[in-house]
C-alpha positions as CSV (number, residue, x, y, z in Angstrom):
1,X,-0.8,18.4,35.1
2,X,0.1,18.4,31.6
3,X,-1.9,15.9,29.0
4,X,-0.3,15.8,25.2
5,X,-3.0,14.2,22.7
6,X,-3.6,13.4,19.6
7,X,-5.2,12.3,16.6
8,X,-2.9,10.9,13.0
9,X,-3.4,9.2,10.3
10,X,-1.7,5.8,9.8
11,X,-0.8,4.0,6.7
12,X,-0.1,0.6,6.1
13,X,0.7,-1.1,2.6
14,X,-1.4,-4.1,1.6
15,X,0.0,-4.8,-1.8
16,X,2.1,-4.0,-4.5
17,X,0.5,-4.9,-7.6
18,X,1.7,-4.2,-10.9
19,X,-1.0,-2.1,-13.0
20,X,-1.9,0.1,-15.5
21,X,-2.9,3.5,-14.4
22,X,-6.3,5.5,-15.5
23,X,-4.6,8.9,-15.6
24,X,-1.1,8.6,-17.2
25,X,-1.6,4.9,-18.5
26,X,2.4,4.0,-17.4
27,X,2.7,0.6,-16.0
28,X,4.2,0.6,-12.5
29,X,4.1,-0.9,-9.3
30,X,1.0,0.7,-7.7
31,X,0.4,0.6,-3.9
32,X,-2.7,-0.4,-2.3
33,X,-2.9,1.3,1.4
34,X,-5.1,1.7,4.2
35,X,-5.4,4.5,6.2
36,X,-6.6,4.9,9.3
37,X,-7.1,7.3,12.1
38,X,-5.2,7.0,15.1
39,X,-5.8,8.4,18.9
40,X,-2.7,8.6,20.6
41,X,-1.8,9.9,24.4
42,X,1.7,11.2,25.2
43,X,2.9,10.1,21.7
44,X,1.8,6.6,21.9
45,X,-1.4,5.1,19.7
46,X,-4.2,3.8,21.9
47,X,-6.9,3.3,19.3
48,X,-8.5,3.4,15.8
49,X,-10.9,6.5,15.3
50,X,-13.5,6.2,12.7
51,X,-13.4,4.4,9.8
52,X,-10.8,2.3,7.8
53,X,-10.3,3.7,4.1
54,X,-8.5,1.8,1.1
55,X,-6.3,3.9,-1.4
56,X,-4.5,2.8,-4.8
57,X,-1.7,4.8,-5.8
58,X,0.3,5.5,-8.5
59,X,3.9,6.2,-8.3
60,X,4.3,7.9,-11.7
61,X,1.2,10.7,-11.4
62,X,0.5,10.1,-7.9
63,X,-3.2,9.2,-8.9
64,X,-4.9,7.9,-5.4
65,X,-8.0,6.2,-6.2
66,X,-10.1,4.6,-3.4
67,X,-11.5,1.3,-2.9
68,X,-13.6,-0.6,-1.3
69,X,-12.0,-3.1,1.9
70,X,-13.1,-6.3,-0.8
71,X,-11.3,-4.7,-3.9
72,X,-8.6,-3.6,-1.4
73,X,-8.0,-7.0,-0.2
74,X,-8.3,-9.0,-2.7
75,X,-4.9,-7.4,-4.6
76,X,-3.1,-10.6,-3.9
77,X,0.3,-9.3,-2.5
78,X,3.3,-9.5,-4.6
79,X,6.0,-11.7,-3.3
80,X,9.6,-10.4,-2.8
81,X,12.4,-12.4,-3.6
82,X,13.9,-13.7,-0.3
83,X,17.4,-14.8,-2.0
84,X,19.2,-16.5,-4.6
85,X,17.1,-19.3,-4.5
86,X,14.2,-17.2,-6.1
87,X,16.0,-15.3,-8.6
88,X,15.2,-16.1,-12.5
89,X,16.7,-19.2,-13.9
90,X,16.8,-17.9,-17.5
91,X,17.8,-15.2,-19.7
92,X,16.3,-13.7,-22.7
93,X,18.2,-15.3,-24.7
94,X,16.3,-18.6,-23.7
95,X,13.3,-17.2,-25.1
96,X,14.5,-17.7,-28.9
């Protein structure tokens, strides 16, 4: 009988907030993801192993700073515009 196991991590993004980062100081959209580690039997995920872990990352450097599950959650997640109805109503010319 043959058994094919496993253990990989898994990532799943929790935010997007826009940032400053502490290496390279550009202002981008950082991500804020958690990791965990995954057991899986024949190529399917049965369950979490160990611990989750939090990660900010910058997209510029590539600066991955970890975090707590309270700092990680409390990045409120950025919104995505869902269609015309959500795009900006004014220009920069209306800021004159």
């Amino acid at each position: 009988m043959l058994l094919i196991f496993g253990v990989h991590d898994a990532f799943r993004v929790l935010a997007t907030p826009g940032r400053a980062c502490r290496r390279c100081g550009n202002h981008a959209q950082h991500e804020v993801l958690e990791a965990s580690r995954k057991f899986s039997l024949f190529f399917i995920p049965l369950f979490r192993v160990g611990a989750r872990r939090y990660y900010d990352t910058c997209p510029v450097c590539g600066l991955e700073v970890q975090l707590t599950e309270a700092e990680a959650h409390s990045s409120a997640p950025v919104p995505s515009p869902r269609g015309p109805q959500d795009a900006v109503d004014w220009t920069p010319q209306d800021r004159r």
